[in-house]
N, C-alpha and C positions, 0 to 999 in steps of 0.2 A: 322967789320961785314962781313959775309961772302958774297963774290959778288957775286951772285945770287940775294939775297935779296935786295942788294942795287939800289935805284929808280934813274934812267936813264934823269927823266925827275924831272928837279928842281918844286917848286913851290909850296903852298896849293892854288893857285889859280885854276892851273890846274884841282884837286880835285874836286873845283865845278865849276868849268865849266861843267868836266863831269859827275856828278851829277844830272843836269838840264836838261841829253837828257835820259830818264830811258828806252827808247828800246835799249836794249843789248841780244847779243847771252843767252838761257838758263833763261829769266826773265817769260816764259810763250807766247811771243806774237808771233801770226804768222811768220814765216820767207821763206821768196820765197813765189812766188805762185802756185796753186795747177795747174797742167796739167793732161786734160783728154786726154788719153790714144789713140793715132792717133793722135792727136792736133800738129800741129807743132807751134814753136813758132812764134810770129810776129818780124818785127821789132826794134829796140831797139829806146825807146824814139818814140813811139806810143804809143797810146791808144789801146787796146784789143777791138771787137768787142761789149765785155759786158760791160768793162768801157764805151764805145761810147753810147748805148744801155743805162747805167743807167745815165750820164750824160747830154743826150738830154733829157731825161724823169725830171730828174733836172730843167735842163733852164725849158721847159713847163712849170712842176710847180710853178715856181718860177713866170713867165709873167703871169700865170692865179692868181696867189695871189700875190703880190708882196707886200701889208699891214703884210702879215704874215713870207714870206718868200724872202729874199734876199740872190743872191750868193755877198759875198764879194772879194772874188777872184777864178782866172778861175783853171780849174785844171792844177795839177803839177805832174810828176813821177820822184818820186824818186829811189835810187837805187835798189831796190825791186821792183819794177814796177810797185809801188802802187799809184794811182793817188788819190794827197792829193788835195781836195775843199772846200774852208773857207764860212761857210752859217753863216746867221744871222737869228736867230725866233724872232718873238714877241710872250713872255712870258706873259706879262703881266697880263691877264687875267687866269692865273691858278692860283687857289687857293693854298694857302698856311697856314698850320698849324703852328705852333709855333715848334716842333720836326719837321720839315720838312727842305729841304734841302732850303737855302735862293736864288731866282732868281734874276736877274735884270729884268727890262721893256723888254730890251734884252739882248740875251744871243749868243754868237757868238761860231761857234762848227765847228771843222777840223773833215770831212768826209774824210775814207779810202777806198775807191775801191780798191778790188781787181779785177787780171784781170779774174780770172775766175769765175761761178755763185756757184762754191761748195762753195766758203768760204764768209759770206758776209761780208758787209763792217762794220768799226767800226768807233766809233767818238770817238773826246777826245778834251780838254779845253786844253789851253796853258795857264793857271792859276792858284794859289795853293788854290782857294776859296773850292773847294772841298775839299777840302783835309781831311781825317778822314770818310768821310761818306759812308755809306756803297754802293757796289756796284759800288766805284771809283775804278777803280785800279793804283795803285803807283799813286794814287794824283791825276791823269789826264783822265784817260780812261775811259768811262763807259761802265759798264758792260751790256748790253741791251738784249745781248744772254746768258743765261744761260747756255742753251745746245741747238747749232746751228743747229745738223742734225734734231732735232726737231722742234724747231720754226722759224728757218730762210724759206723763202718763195719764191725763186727765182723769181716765177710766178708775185708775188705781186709789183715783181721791186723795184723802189726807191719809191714810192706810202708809198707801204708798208713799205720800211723799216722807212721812216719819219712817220711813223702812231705809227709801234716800237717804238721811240724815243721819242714821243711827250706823249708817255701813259708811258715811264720811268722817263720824266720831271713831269707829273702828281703826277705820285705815290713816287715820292722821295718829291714834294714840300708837297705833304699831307701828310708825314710822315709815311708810307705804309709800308717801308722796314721793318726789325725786325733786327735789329744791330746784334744778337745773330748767326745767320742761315748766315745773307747777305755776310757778309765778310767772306767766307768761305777759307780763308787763311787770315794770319796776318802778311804775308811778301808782303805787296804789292797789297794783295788782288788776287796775282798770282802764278800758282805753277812753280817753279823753277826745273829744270832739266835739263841735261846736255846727250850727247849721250852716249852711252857707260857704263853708271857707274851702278854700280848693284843697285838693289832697297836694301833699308833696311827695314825688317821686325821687327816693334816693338810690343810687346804684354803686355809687364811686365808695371806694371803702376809707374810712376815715371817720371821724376825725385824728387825725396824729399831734395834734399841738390840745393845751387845756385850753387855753384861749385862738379860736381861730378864725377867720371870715370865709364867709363863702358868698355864692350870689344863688340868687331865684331867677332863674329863665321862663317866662310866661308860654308856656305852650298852649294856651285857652285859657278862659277863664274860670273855670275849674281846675287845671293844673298847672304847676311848678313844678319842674324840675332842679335840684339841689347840685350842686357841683363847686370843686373848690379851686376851677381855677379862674385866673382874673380878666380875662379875655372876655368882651361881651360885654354887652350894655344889659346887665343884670340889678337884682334888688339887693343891694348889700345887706348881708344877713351872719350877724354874729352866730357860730356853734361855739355854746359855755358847756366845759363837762364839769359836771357836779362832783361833787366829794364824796357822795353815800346816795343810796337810793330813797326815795319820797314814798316810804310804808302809809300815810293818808292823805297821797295824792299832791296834786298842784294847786287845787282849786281855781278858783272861777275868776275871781280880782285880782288885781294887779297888787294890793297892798297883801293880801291875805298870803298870794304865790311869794313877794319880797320875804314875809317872815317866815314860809317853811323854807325857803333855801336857809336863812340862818339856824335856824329848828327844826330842821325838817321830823323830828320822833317825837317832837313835843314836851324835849325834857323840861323845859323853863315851866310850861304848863302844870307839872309835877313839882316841881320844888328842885327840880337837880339843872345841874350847869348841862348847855348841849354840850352833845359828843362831836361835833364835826364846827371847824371853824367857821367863821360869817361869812357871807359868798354873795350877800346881796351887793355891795358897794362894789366890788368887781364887777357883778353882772349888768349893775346901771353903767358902768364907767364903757364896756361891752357897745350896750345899747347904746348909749347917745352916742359913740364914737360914729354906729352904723347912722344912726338917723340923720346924723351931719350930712351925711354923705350921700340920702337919697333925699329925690326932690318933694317940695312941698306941696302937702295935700296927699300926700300916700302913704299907707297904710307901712307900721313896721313892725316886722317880722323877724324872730329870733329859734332857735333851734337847739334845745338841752340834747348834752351826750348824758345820760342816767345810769351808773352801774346798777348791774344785778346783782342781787343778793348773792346768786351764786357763783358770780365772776362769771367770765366770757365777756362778748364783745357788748357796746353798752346799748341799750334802748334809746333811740330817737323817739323826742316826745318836739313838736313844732306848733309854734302859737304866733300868734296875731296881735296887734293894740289897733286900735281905730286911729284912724286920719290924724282925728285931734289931738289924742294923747300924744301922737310923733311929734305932730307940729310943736307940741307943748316942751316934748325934749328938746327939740332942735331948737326951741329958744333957750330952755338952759344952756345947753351946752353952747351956744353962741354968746349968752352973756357970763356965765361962770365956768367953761372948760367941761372936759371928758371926765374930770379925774374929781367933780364933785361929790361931797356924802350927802348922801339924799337917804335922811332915817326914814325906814320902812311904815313906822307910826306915823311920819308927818304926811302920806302920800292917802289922796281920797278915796275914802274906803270903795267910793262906787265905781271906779274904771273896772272894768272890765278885761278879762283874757279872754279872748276866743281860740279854741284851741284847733290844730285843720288833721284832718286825718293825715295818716301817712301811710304811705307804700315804701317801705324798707327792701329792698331787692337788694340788697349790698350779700355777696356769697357767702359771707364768714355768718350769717344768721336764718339764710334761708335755703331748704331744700327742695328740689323742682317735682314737682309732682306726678313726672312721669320718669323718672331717672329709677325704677325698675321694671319698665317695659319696655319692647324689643325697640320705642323707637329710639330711646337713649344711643343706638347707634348713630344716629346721624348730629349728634353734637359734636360741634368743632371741623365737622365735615365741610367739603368744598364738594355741589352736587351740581350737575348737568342735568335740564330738564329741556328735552327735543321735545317739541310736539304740546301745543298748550291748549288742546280741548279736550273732551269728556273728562277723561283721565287723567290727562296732566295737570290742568289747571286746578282740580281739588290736589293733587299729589305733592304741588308744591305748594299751599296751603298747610298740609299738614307735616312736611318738612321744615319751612320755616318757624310754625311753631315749634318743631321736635329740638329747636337747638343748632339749625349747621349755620355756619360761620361762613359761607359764601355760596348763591343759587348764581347759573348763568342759565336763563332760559331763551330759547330758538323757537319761533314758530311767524314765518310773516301772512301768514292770514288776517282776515280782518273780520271783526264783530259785527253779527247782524243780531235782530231784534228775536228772530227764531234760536236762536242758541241758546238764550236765556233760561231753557226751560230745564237743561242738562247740564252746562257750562259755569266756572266760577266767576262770572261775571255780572256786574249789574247794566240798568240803562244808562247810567251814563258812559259807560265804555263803548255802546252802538260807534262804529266809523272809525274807531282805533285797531292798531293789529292787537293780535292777542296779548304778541309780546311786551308790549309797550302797557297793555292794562293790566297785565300779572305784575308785572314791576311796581307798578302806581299800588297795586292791594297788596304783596308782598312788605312795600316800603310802611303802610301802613302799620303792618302785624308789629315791626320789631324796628328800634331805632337802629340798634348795631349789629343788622345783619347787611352784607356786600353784596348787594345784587348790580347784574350785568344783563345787556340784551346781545347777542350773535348775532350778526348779518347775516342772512344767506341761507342753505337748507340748512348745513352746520360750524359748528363754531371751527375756531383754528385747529389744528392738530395742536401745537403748544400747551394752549389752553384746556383739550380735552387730554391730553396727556398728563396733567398736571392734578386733574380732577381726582378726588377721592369715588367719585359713583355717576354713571353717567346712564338714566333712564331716557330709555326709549321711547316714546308714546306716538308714533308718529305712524305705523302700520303703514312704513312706506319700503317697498322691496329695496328701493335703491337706498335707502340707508342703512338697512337690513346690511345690505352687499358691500357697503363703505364700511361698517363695524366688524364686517369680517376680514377686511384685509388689517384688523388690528392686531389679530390673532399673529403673534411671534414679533411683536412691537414690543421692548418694555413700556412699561404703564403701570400705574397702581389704582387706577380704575376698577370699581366694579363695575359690569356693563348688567343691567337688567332691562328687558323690552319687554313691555307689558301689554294687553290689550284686552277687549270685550267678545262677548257676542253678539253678533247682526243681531237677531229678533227677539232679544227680551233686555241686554245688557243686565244681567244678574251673575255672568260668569266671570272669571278673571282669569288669567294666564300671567305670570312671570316666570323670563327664560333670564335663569342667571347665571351667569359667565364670568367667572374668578379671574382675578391676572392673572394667575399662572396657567390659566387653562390653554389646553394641548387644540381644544375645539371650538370651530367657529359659532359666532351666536346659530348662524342658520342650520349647523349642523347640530347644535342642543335642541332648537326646534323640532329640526327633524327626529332627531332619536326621541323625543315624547313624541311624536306623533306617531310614529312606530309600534311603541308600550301601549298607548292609550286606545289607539284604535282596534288594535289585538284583546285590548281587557273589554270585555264583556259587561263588567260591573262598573267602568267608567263611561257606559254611555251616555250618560250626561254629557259628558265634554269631548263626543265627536265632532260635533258643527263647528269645533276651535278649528278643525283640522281638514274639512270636508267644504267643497263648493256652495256659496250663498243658495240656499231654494228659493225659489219663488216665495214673495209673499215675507221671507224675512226683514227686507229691508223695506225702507217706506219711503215714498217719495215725498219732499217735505212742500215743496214748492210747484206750481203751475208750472208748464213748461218743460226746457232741456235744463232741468234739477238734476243733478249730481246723488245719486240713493246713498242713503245715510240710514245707520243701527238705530234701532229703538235703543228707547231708556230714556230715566228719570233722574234729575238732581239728585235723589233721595236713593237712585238704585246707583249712579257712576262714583257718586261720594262714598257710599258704603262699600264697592269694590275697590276703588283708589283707595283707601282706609286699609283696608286687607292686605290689599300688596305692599303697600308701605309699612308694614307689620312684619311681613314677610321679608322683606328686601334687609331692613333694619336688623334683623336674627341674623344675616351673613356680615354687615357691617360689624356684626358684636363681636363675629368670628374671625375677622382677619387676624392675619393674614393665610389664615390655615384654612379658610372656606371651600364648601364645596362647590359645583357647577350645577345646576338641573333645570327641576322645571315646577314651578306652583302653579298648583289650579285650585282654584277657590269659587264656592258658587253662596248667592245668599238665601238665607232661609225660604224666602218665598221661590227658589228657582224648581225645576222640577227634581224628581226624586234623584239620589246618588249620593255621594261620598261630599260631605262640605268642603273639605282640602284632602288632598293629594298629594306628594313630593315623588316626581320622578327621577332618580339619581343620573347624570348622563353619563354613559355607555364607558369614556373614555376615561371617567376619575379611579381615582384607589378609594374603592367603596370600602378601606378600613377607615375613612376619615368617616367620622359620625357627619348622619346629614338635619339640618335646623327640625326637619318634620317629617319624620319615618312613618307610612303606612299608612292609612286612612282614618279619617275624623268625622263621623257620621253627625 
């Protein structure tokens, strides 16, 4: 066997021993503690100010109830400087369901102080009673914090955090958790990660085989992308789906990970035979196949499918060996085959796993974070974007995020260094058309969306007939005049033409035009302009409708400059936001939508109605419209 590989330290006793201590580099849990920024450190083998601070608040507690609470032993810091305190509750009196987590009368629990108040403290049993339930982590820790910047309390002290606890022993004995949501990892219930290693981006859904290969496509050096087919000069990278989930983790070595695939619950540790077959002699057989097969001196990379405890699809957990360790396989497996047994006990204790984060995006496990707001319209859309300044260019920004499945954007203008100050653009787009550097940021945001650029003022009729939504942003009459001879076209288009106001750009307008509408966009125009100007209470948004005055627009440049609308980055993004809000409510409605007209103005604009919905003149006003009445 190649010495590299070979284990330094005799024994399977060894193995569980270290088994039994599951805080290791890279398992998820705290490591050092936090310092605020001036703080110098204290003493070594003190208490910090705030350990003092929640420990006297401790004792307290503890002499004013002492039927409920007992310290069983005083604090201790360990090498982390986390000051470990053995309490005892009386349980007894909390109710317990049958699906609930079983208590004793009491229940004895290792408090972790930290020394500073950013991170609080945590508890955990020295027992494997928990074991399996949700919201333990590897066996022993409970999870009390979810998400610590949020419900951790400083203020509340130890009070509070024993209030935490005692309403986590609650809701675990009544059976409160939901097994499905709670163990939100099935390696331990913690996520493993390692410094340094690039995240792996998974999207493809799969694994489908127990044994499968895939490859790692280098997109930086920070990430990989996961993919299972063979095309590509990729990092050949075994996915092993395990047999049961790893309740205390993966750990850190290469030997110690070998024996919880065979163990992973630690029953050999107990005296009992494991419950799940050995898995490690398949997973080297796995590995050296892969390592054969990439070249020497590079790092190899393997990828567990994990079931969850409560079924569904399985957790991706992705690790790392060093150079050397690969190289070290690929000389076994060049001198002794794929299919050798390599006992777990004979392997050096000291190699290492570095584990890399992962990005799981595959849909059977993740929910989009805005898939209950109005822009979830425009998922899977195919959208038309005329016109790629102020307005457009944040608008298709925020469509492409929103999910559509194909942008063609039109605008042959070109980038000067004064746009920058309104426009979605940076400096190095200066000297390109617009169109050509919305594409380049657009290609950016999302691998697998389909963007196009149109030649000309606009795209083919084909093509925009074709379109699921086709935004205007161009405030040019003669396209105005071209959208209306669309009117008695089939199409399944919606047509929405959006624009600002000359002198402050905090107003917005969207005229929107159903396929089936009887009306041309310029006559939707016109009929708000009709309403709006008549309403007294909307004059805010007469200048939508009324000749430039002097002085609203600004001449940007020396010379025969072209006058151009005020506004701001911060004021065109936050109107393009709005409309795109707006437009997305009709999308949600097809194909029953109405036709009208949005005006939106933002908080700092002058006084008036924030939104407005003008129904147009010619629809059947029993169809409900996205935004009835006024929104102050």
């Amino acid at each position: 066997m190649a010495g590299h590989l070979r284990r330094c330290v005799q024994g399977p006793g060894n193995v569980v021993e270290q088994h039994q201590v599951p805080r290791r580099a890279g398992t998820g849990y705290y490591r050092g503690a936090v310092w605020p920024r001036g703080m110098s450190r204290r003493k070594r083998g003190t208490l910090s100010a705030w350990q003092k601070q929640l420990v006297d608040e401790l004792r307290a507690l503890a002499k004013d109830r002492p039927d409920d609470l007992r310290i069983v032993q005083q604090p201790k810091l360990d090498a982390e400087s986390h000051a470990s305190v053995r309490v005892r509750l009386n349980t007894a009196n909390i109710l317990q369901s049958s699906a609930g987590l079983v208590l004793e009368n009491y229940e004895e629990f290792i408090l972790q102080i930290r020394p500073s108040m950013f991170v609080p403290p945590s508890v955990e049993v020295d027992h494997p009673r928990f074991l399996g339930f949700p919201h333990v982590l590897q066996g022993q820790r409970l999870c009390v914090y979810l998400d610590p910047s949020r419900e951790w309390r400083p203020l509340e002290g130890m009070a509070g955090f024993l209030n935490r606890l005692w309403g986590w022993l609650t809701d675990a004995a009544g059976g409160k958790f939901d097994p499905s949501t709670a163990m939100y990892h099935a390696v331990g219930g913690v996520l493993h990660h390692a410094d340094d290693t690039p995240t792996i981006v998974v999207r493809e859904p799969g694994p489908t085989k127990p044994r499968q290969i895939a490859q790692l496509i280098a997109r930086s050096t920070h990430r990989y992308d996961l993919t299972y087919s063979t095309e590509g000069d990729g990092h050949r990278t075994p996915v092993f789906t395990l047999a049961s989930d790893m309740p205390f983790g993966a750990a850190s070595t290469f030997a110690l990970f070998l024996a919880l695939l065979d163990d992973p619950y630690l029953d050999r540790a107990g005296g009992q035979p494991p419950r799940v077959a050995a898995q490690s002699s398949a997973f080297i057989t796995s590995l050296l196949a892969s390592a054969l097969r990439n070249p020497d001196g590079e790092e190899q990379y393997f990828v567990l499918a994990v079931p969850h405890p409560a079924g569904g699809p399985h957790h991706l957990l992705g690790g790392r060996l060093h150079a050397t360790t690969a190289d070290a396989l690929r000389r076994v497996a060049k001198k002794h085959g794929t299919a050798i047994n390599l006992d777990p006990a004979s392997i050096n204790a000291e190699i290492p796993i570095e584990w890399c984060n992962m990005s799981d995006e595959r849909q059977a496990v993740t929910t989009r974070r805005d898939e209950r707001r109005p822009v979830n319209g425009y998922q899977g859309k195919t959208v038309h974007i005329w016109g790629c300044g102020g307005l457009g260019s944040w608008a298709a920004e925020f469509i492409a995020r929103a999910g559509a499945a194909g942008i063609t954007v039109c605008d042959p203008g070109v980038i000067t260094g004064g746009l920058l100050v309104r426009q979605n653009y940076t400096e190095a787009d200066i000297g390109q058309t617009k169109a050509d550097a919305l594409v380049t940021r657009l290609r950016s945001l999302r691998d697998d969306l389909t963007i196009s650029v149109a030649e000309g003022s606009v795209p083919d009729l084909a093509d925009l007939l074709a379109a699921d939504l086709i935004i205007d942003a161009t405030v040019s009459h003669s396209v105005t005049t071209y959208l209306d001879t669309l009117v008695g076209v089939e199409r399944k288009a919606l047509i929405a033409q959006i624009a600002t106001d000359a002198s402050s750009g905090t107003l917005g307008i969207a005229n929107i035009s159903a396929p089936d509408s009887t009306l041309t966009p310029s006559g939707i125009d016109a009929c708000a302009g009709r309403a709006v100007l008549a309403d007294g209470e909307l004059e805010l948004y007469h200048p939508l409708w009324r000749e430039v005055a002097d002085g609203d627009e600004l001449i940007p440049t020396r010379g025969c400059s072209v006058p151009t609308f005020h506004g701001s980055a911060a004021d065109l993004a936050a109107v393009a936001a709005t409309l795109v809000n707006m437009i997305g409510l009709h999308l949600q409605q097809l194909p029953s939508t109405v036709s009208g007209t949005h005006l939106v103005a933002l908080p700092h604009a002058p006084s008036g109605p924030r939104h407005h919905f003008v129904l147009a003149e010619a629809e059947d006003t029993s169809l409900p419209s996205p935004a009835v009445g006024n929104t102050e």
